[in-house]
Backbone as CSV, one residue per row, in Angstrom:
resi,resn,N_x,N_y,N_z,CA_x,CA_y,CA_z,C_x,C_y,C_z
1,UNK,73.272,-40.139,12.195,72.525,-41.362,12.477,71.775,-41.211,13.798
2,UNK,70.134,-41.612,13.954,69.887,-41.493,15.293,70.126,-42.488,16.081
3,UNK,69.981,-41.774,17.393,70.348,-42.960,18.238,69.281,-43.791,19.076
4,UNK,69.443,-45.192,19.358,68.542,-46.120,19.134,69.250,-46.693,20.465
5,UNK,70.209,-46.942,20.744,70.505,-47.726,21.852,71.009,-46.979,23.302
6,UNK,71.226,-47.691,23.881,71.177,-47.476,25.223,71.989,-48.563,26.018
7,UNK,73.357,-47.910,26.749,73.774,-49.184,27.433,73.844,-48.319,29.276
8,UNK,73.451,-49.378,29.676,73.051,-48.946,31.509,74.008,-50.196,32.282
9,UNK,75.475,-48.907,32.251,75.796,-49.779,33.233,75.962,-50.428,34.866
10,UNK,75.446,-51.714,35.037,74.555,-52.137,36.154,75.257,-53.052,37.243
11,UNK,76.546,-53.260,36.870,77.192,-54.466,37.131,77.875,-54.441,38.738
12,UNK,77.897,-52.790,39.275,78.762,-52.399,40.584,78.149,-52.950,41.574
13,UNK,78.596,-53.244,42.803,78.559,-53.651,43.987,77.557,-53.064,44.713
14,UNK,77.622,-51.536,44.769,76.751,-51.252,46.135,77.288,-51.099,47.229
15,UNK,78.340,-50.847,47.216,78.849,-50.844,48.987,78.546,-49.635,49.752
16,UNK,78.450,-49.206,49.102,77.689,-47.458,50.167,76.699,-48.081,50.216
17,UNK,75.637,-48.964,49.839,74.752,-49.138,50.768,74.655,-50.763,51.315
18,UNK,75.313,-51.088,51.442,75.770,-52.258,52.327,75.074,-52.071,53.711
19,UNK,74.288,-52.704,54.420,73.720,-54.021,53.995,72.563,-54.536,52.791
20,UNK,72.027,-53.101,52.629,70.831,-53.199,51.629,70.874,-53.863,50.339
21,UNK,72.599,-53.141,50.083,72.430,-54.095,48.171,73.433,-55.541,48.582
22,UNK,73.311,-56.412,49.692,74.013,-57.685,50.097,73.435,-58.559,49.219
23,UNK,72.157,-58.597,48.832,71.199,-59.514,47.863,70.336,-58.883,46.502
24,UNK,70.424,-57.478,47.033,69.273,-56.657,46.115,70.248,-55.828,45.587
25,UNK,70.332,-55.435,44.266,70.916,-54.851,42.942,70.371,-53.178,43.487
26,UNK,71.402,-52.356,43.234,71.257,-51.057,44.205,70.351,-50.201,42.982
27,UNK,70.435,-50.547,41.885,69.814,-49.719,41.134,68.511,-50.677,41.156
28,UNK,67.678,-51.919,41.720,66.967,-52.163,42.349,65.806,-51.157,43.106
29,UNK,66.612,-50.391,43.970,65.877,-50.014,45.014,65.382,-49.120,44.655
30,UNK,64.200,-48.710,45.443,62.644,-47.850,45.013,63.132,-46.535,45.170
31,UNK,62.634,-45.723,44.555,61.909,-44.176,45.051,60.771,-43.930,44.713
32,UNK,60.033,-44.289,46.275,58.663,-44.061,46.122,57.799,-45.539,45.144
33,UNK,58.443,-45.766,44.533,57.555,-46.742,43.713,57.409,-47.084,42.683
34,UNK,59.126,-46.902,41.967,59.585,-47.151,41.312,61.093,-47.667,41.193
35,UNK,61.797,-48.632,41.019,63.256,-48.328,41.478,63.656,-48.090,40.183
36,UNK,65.543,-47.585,40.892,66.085,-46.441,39.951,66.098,-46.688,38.477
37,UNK,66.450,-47.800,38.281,66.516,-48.057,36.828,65.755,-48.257,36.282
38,UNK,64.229,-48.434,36.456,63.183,-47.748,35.453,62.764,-46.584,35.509
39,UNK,63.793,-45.533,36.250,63.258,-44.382,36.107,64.405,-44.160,34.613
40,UNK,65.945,-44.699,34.842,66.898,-44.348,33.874,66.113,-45.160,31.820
41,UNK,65.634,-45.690,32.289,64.825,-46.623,31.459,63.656,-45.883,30.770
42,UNK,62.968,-45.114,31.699,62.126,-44.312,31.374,62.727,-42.930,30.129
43,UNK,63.492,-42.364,31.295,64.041,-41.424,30.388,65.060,-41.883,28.999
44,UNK,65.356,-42.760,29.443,66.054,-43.140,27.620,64.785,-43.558,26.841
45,UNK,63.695,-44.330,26.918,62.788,-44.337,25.771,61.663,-43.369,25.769
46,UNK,62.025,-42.451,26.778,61.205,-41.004,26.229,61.791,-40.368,24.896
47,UNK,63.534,-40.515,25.150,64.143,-39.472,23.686,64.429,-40.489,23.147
48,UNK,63.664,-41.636,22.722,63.992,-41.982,21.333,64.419,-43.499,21.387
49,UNK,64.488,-44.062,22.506,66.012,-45.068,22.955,64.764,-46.372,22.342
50,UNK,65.193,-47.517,21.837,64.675,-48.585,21.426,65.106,-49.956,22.011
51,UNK,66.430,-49.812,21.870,67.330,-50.929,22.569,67.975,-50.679,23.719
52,UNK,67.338,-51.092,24.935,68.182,-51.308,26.015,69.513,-52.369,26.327
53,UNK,70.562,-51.625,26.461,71.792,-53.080,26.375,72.236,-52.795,28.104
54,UNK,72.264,-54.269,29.154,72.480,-53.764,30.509,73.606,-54.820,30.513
55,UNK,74.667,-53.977,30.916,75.426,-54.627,31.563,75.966,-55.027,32.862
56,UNK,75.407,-56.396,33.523,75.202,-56.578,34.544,76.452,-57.957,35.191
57,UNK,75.851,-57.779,36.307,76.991,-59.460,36.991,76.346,-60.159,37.275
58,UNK,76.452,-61.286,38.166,75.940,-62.657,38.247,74.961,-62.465,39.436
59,UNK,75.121,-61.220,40.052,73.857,-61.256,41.247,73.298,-59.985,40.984
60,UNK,72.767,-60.172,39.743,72.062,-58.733,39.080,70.742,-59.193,38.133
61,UNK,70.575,-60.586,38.395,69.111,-61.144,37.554,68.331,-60.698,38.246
62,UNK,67.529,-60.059,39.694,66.333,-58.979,39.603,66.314,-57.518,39.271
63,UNK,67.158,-57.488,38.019,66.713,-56.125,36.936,66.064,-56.782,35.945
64,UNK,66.682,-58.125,35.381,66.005,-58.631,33.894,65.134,-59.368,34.269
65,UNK,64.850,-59.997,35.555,63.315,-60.011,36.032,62.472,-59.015,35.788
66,UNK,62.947,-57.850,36.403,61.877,-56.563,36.564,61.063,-56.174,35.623
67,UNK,62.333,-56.486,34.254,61.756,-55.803,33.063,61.364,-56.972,32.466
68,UNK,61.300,-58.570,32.598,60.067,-59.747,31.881,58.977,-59.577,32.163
69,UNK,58.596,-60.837,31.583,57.084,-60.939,32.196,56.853,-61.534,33.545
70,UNK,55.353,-61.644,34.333,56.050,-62.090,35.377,54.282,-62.455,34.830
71,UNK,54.428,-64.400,34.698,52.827,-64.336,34.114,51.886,-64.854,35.703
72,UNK,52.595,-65.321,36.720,51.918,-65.432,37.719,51.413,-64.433,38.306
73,UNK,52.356,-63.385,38.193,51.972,-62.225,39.072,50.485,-61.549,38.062
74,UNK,50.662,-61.332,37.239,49.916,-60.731,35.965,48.468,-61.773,36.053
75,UNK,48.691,-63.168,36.026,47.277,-63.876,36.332,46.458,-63.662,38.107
76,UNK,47.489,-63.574,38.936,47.114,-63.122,39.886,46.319,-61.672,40.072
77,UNK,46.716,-61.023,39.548,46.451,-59.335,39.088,44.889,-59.619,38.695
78,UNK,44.581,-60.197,37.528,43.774,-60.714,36.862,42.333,-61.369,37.546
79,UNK,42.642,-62.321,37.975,41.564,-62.967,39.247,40.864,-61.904,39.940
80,UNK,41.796,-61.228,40.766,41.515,-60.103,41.526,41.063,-59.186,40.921
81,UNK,40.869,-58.846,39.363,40.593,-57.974,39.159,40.921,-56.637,39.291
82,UNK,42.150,-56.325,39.423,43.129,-55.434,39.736,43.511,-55.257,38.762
83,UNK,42.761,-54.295,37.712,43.030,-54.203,36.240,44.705,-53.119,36.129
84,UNK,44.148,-51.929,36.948,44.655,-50.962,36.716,46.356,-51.103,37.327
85,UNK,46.754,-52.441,38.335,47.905,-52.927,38.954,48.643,-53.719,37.391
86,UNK,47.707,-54.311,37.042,48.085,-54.810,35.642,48.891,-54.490,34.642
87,UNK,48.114,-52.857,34.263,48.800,-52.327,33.215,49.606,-51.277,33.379
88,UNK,49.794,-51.115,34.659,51.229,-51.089,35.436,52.388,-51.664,34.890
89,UNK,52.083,-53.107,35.243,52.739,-54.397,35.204,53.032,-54.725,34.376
90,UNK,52.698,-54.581,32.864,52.593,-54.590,31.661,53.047,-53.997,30.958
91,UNK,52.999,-52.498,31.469,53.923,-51.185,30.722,55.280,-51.427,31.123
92,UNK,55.684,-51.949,31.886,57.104,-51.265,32.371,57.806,-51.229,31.265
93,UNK,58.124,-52.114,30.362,58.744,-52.352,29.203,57.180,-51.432,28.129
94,UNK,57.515,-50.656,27.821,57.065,-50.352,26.716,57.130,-51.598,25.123
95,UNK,55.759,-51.629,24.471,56.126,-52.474,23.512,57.041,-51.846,22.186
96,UNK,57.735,-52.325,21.723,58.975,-52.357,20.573,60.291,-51.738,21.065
97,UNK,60.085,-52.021,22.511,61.606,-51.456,23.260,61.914,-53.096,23.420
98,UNK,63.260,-53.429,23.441,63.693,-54.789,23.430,65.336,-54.678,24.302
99,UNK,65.037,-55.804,25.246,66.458,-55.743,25.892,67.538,-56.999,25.378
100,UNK,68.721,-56.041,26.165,70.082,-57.598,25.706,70.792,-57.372,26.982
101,UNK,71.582,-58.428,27.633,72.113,-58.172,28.837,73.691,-59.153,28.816
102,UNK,74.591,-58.524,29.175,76.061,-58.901,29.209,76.546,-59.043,30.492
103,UNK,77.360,-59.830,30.840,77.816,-59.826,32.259,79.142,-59.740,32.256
104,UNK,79.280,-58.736,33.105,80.955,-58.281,33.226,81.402,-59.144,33.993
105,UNK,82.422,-59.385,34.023,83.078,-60.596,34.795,83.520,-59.822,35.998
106,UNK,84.207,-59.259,35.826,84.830,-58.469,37.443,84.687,-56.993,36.752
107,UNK,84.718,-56.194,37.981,84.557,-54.677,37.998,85.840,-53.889,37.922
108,UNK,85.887,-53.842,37.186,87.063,-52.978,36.302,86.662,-51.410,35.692
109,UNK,85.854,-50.980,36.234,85.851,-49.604,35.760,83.812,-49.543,34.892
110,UNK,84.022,-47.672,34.857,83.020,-47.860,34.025,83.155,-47.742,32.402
111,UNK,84.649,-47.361,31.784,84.947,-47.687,30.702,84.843,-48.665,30.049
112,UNK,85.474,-49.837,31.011,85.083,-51.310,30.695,84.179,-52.003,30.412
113,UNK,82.786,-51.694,31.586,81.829,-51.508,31.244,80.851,-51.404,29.998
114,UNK,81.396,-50.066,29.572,80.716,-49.535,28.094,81.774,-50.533,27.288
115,UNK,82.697,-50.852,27.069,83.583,-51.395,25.930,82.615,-53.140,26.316
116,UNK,82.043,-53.999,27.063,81.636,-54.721,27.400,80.137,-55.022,25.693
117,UNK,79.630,-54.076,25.782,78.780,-53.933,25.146,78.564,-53.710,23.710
118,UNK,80.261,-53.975,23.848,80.348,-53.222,21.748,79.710,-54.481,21.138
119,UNK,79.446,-55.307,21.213,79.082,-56.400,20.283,77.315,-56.050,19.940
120,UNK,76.809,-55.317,20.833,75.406,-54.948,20.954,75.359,-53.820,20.046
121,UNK,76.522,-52.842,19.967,76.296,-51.179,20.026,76.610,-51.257,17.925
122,UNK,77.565,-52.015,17.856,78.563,-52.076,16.688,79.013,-50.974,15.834
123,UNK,78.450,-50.773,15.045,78.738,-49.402,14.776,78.391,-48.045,14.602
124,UNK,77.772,-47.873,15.372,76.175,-46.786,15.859,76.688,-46.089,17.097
125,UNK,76.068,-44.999,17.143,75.947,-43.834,17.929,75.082,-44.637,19.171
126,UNK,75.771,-44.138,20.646,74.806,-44.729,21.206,74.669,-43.918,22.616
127,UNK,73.784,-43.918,23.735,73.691,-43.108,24.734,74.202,-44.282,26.403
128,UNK,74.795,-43.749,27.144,74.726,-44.379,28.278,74.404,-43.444,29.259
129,UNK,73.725,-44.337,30.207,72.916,-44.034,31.645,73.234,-44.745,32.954
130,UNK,73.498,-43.399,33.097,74.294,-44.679,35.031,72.905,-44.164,36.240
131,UNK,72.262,-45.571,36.339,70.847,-45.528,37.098,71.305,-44.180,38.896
132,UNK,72.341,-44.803,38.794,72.635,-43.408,40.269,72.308,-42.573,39.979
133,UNK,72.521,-41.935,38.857,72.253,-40.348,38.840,70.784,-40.093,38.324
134,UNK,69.400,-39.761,39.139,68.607,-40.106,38.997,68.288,-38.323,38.566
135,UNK,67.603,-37.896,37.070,68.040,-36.495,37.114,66.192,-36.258,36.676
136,UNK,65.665,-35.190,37.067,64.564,-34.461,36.517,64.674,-33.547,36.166
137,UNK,64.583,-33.477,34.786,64.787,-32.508,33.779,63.000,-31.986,33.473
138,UNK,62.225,-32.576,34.695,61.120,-31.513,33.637,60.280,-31.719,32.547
139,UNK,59.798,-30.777,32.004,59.543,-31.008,30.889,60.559,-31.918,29.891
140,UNK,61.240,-31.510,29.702,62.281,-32.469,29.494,63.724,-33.616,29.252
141,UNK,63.747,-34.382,29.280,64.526,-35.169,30.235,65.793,-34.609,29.623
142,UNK,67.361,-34.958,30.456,68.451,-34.552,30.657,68.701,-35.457,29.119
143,UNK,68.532,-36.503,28.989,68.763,-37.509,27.552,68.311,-36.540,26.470
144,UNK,67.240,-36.140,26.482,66.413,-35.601,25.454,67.113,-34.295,25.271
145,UNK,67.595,-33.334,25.965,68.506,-32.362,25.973,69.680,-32.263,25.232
146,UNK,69.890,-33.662,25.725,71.156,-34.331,24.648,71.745,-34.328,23.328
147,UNK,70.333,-35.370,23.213,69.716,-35.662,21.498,69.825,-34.687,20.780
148,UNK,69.186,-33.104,21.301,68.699,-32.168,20.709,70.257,-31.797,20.427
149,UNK,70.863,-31.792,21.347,72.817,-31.134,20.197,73.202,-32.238,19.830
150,UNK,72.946,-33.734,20.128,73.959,-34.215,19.139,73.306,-34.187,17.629
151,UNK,71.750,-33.971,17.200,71.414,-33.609,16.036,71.834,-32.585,15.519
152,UNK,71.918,-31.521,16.389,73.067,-30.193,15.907,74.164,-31.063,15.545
153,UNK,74.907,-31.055,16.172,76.189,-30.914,15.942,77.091,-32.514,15.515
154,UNK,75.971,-33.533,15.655,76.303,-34.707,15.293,77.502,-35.503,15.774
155,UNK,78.049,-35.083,16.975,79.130,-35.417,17.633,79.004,-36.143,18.675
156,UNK,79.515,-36.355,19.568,79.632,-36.808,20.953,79.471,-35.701,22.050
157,UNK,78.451,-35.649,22.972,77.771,-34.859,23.838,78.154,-35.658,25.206
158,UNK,78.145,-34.810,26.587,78.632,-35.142,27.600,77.336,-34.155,28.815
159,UNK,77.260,-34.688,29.877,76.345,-34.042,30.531,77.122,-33.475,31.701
160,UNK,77.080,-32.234,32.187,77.600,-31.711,33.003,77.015,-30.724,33.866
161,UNK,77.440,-30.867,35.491,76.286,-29.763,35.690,77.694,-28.879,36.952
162,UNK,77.459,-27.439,37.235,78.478,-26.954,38.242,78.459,-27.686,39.484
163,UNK,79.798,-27.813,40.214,79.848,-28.549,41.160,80.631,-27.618,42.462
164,UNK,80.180,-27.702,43.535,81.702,-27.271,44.793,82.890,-27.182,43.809
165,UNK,83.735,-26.861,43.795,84.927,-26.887,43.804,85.876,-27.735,45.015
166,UNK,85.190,-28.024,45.611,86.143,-28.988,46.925,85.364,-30.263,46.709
167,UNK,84.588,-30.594,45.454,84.065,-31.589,45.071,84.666,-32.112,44.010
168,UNK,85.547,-31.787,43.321,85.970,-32.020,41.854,87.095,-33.296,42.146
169,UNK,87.499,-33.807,43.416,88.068,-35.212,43.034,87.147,-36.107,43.769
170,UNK,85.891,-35.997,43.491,84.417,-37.281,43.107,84.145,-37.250,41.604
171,UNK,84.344,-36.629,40.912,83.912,-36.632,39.105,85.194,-36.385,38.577
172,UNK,84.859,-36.880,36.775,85.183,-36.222,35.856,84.854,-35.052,35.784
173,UNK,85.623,-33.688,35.341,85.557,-32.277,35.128,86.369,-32.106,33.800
174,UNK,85.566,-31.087,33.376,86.040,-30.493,31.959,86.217,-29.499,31.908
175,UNK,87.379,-29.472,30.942,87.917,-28.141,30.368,87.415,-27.489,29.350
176,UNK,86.463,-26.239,29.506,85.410,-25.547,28.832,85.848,-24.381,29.009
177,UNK,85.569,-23.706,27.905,85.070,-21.813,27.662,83.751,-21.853,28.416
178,UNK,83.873,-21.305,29.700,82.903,-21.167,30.380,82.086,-20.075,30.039
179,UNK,82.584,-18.853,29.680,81.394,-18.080,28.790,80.211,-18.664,27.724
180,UNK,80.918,-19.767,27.172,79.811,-20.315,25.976,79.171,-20.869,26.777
181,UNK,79.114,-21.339,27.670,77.912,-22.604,28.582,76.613,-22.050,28.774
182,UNK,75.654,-22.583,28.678,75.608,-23.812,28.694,76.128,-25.024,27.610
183,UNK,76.630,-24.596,26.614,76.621,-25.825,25.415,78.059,-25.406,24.850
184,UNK,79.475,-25.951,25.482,80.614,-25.575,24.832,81.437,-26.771,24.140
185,UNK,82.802,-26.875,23.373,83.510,-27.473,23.256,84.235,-27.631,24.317
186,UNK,84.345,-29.053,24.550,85.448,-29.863,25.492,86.801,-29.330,25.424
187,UNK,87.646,-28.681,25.952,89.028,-28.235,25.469,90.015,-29.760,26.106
188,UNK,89.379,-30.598,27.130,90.058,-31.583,27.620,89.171,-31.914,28.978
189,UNK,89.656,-33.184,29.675,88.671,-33.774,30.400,89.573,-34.558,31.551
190,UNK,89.533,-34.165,33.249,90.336,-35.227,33.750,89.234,-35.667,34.844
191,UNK,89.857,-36.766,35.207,89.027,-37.964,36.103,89.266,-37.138,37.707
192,UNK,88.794,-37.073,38.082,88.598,-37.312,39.553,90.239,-36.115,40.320
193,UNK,89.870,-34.769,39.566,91.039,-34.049,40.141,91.244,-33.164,41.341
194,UNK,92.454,-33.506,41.863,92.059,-32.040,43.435,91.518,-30.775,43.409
195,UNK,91.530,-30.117,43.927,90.886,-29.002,43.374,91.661,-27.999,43.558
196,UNK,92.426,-28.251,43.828,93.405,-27.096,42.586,94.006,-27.215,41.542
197,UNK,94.121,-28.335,40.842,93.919,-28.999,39.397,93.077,-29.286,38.529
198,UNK,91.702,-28.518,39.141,90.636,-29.379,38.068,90.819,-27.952,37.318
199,UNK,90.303,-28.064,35.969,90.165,-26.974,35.045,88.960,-26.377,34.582
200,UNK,88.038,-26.766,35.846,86.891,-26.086,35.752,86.290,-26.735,36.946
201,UNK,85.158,-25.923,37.251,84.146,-26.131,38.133,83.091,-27.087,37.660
202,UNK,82.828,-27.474,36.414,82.048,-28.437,35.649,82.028,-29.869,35.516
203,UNK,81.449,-30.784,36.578,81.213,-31.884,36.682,81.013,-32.946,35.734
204,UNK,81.203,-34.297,35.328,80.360,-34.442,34.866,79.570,-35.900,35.492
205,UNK,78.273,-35.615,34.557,77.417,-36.735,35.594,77.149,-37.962,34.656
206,UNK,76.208,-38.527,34.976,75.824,-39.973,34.846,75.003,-40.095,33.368
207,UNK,75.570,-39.348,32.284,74.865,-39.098,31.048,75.783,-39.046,29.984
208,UNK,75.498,-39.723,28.635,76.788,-39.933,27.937,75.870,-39.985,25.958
209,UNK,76.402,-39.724,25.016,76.253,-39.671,24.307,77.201,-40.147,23.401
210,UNK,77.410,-41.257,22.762,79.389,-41.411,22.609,78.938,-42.232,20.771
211,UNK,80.217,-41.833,19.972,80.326,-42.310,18.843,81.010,-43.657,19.249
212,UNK,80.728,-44.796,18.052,81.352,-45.984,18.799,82.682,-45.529,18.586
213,UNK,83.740,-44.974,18.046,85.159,-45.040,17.781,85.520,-45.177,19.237
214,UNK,84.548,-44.247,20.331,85.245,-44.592,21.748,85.456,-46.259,22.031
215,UNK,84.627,-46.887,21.257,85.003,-48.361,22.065,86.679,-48.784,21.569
216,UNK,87.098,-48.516,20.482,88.339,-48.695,20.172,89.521,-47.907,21.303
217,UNK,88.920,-46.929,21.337,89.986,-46.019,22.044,90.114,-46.416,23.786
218,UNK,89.357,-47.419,24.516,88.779,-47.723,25.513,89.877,-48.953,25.552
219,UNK,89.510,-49.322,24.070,90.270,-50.997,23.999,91.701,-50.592,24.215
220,UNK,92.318,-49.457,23.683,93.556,-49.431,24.020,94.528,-48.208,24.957
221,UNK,93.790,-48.006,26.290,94.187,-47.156,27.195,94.008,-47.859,28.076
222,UNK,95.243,-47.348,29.416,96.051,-48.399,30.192,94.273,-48.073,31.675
223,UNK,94.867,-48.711,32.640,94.278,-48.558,34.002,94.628,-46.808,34.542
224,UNK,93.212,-46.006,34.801,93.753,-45.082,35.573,93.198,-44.717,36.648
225,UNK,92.370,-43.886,37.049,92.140,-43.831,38.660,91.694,-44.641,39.288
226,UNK,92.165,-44.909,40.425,91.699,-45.881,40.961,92.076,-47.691,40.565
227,UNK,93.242,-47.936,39.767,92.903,-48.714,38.936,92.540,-49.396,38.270
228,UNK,91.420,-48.393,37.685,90.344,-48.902,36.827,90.172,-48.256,35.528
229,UNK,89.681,-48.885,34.151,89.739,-48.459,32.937,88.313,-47.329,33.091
230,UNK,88.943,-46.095,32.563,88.326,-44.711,32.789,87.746,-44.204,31.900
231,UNK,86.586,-44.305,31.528,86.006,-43.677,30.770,86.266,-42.379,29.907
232,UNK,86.069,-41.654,31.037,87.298,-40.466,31.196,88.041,-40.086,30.385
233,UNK,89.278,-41.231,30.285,90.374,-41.109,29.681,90.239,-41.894,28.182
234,UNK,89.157,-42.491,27.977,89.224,-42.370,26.493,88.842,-41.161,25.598
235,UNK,87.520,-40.707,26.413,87.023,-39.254,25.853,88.392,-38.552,25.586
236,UNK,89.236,-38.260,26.540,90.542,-37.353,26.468,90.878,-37.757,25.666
237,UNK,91.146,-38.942,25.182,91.778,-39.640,23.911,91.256,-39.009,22.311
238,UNK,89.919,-39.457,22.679,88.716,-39.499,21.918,88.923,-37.578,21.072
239,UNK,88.902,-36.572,21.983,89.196,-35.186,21.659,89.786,-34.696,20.700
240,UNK,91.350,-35.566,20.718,92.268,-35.213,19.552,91.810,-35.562,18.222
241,UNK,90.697,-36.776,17.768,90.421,-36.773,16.553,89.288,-35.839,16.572
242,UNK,88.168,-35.822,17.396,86.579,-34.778,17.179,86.320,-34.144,18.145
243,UNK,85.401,-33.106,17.742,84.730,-32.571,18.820,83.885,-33.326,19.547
244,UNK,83.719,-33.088,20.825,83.142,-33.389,22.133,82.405,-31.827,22.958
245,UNK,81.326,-32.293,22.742,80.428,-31.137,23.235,79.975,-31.374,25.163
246,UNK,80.112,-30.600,25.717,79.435,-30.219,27.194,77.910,-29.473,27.025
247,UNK,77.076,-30.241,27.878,75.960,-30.081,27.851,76.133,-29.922,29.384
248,UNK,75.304,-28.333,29.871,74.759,-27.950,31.050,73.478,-28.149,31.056
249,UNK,73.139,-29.381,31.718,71.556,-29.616,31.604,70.889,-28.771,32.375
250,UNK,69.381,-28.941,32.382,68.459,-28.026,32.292,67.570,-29.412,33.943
251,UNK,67.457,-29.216,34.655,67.160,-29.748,35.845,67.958,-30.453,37.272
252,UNK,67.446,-31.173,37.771,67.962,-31.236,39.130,68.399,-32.749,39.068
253,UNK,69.407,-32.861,39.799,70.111,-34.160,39.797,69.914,-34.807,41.117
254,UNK,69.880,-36.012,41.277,70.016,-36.778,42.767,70.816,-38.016,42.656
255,UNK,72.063,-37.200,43.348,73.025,-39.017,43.631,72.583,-39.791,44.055
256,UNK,72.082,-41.126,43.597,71.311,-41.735,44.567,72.432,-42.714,44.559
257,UNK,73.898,-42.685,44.309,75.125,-43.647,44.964,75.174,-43.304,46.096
258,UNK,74.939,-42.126,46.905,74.771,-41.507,48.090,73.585,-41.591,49.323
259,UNK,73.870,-41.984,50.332,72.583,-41.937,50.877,72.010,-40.983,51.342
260,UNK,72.271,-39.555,51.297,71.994,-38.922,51.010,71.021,-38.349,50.111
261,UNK,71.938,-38.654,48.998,71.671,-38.050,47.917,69.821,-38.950,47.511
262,UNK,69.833,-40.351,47.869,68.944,-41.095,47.587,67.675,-40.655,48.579
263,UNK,68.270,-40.405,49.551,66.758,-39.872,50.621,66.137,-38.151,49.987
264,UNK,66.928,-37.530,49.337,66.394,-36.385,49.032,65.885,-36.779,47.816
265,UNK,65.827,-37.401,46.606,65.650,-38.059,45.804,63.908,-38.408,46.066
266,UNK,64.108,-39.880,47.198,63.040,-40.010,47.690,61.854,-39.106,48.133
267,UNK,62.119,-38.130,49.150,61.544,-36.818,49.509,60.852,-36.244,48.137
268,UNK,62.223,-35.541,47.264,61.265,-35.009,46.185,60.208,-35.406,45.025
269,UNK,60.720,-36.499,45.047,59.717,-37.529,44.006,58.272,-37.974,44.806
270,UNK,58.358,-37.824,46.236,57.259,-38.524,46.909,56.047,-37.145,47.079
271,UNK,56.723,-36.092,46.967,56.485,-34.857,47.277,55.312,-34.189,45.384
272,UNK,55.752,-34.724,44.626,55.156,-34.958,43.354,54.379,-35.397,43.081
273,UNK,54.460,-36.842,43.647,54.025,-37.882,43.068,52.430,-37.759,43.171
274,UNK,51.577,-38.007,41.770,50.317,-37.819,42.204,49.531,-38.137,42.759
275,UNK,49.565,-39.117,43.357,48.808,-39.850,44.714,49.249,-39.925,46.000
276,UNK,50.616,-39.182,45.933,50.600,-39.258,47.633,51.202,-37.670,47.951
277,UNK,51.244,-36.845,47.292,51.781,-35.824,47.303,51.159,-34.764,48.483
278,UNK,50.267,-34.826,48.283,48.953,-33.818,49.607,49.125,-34.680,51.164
279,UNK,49.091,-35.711,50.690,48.996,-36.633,52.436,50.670,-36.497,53.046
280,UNK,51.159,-36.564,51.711,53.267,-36.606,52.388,53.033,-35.440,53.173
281,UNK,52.790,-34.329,52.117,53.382,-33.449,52.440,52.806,-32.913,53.720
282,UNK,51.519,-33.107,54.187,51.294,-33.259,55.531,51.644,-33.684,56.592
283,UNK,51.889,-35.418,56.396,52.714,-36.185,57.172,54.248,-35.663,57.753
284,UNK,54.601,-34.685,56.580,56.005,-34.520,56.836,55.870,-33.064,57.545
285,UNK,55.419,-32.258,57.123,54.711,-31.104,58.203,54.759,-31.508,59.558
286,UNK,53.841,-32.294,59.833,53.509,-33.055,61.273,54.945,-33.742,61.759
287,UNK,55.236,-34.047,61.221,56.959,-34.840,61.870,58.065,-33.779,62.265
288,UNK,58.136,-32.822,60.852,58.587,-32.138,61.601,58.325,-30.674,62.430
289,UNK,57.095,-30.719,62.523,56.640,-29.906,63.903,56.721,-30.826,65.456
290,UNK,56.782,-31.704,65.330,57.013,-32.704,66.279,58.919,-32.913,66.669
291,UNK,59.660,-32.759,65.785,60.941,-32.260,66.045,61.762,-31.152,66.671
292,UNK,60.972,-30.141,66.474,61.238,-28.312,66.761,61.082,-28.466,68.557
């Protein structure tokens, strides 16, 4: 069955960037001139995605702003004659892409999360996107990479890319035949392990491909790291009945839960971007020759 939906879950706090997301929704915020979640938005209805399902909280209505209409702004546009600001303004939502939005009550995990949404998903194959992990795949996108094995292999696909090894209790890591990689069977999957327990060097990131049976298996597994319902640990669940495929994607990732990770993010996208790319990259020349 292809897959058609899309759930982005939206509902977290923000506290790494506290004070910034105190009012403003962290997957809100720009790079360069776009913020994150129409870039995650982007790349799901490049491979295919139709239905956006967001699951959000009660101080998360400027995302489903972002993506309405906004007819003042658009008549304003208009007057002015600012055609080309317009259909900007107009595209963001592509037409016959259609959204639905759920509100999690309290933050309980990102398992919870996805199980939040089964009433949207029902019984369909579906993809999730966590707007942090902001990835450029290039020609093409880390989703679309996806697609392409779960039509192989018609299973449940997972995105993973190598990590530190003194990094492996920040992610899920999987247990893979690392010779087959880029594209292996899951042998098993743990949340957030030390690193001398993880069973591989293989991360995984903010990209998901999941049969609904996970929402059942979600519904009935206890609290675990952190105590919170683990995604994680349904997949592990999930293993013993099917295969679960690891996907080593094919481009560059940017945590943008990190501030860090979000300023290099920024940098490289601004560094691209076709209208400001020649003047940045000057500007930033000049700054830092002015540092040395």
């Amino acid at each position: 069955m292809k897959v058609t939906k899309a759930i982005f879950p939206v509902a977290g706090l923000g506290t790494r960037f506290l004070p910034a997301t105190k009012a403003n929704p962290k997957e809100m915020m720009p790079v360069v001139d776009k913020p994150l979640i129409q870039y995650a938005v982007e790349e799901a209805v490049s491979a295919g995605i139709t239905q956006l399902i967001f699951v959000t909280s009660s101080s998360k209505r400027a995302i489903e702003d972002h993506f309405d209409s906004n007819f003042e702004l658009e008549s304003n546009l208009i007057e002015r004659g600012k055609f080309e600001l317009l259909e900007i303004v107009r595209n963001i939502l592509p037409e016959g892409v259609s959204c639905a939005y759920i509100r999690q009550k309290s933050p309980q995990g990102l398992g919870h999360a996805v199980w939040c949404a089964k009433e949207f998903v029902l019984n369909e194959p579906f993809a999730v996107l966590l707007a942090d992990d902001l990835i450029d795949g290039g020609k093409k996108s880390c989703l679309q990479q996806m697609m392409d094995v779960y039509q192989q292999t018609n299973t449940s696909v997972v995105a993973v890319e190598k990590i530190a090894q003194t990094e492996t209790k920040k992610y899920g890591v999987v247990d893979v035949d690392v010779t087959k990689m880029p594209i292996a069977v899951i042998r098993g999957i743990v949340e957030k392990p030390q690193p001398d327990k993880a069973p591989s060097n293989y991360g995984v990131v903010g990209r998901y491909i999941l049969k609904p049976r996970i929402f059942d298996l979600i519904e009935n597994i206890s609290q675990g790291s952190g105590g919170e319902i683990q995604l994680t640990d349904a997949i592990e669940t999930l293993l013993k009945e099917e295969e679960v495929y690891a996907l080593q994607f094919k481009g560059k990732r940017y945590d943008c839960g990190s501030k860090l990770g979000y300023l290099e993010a920024t940098l490289a996208y601004a560094l691209k971007h076709p209208e400001l790319a020649q003047d940045f990259k000057h500007s930033l020349q000049g700054f830092l020759e002015c540092m040395e």
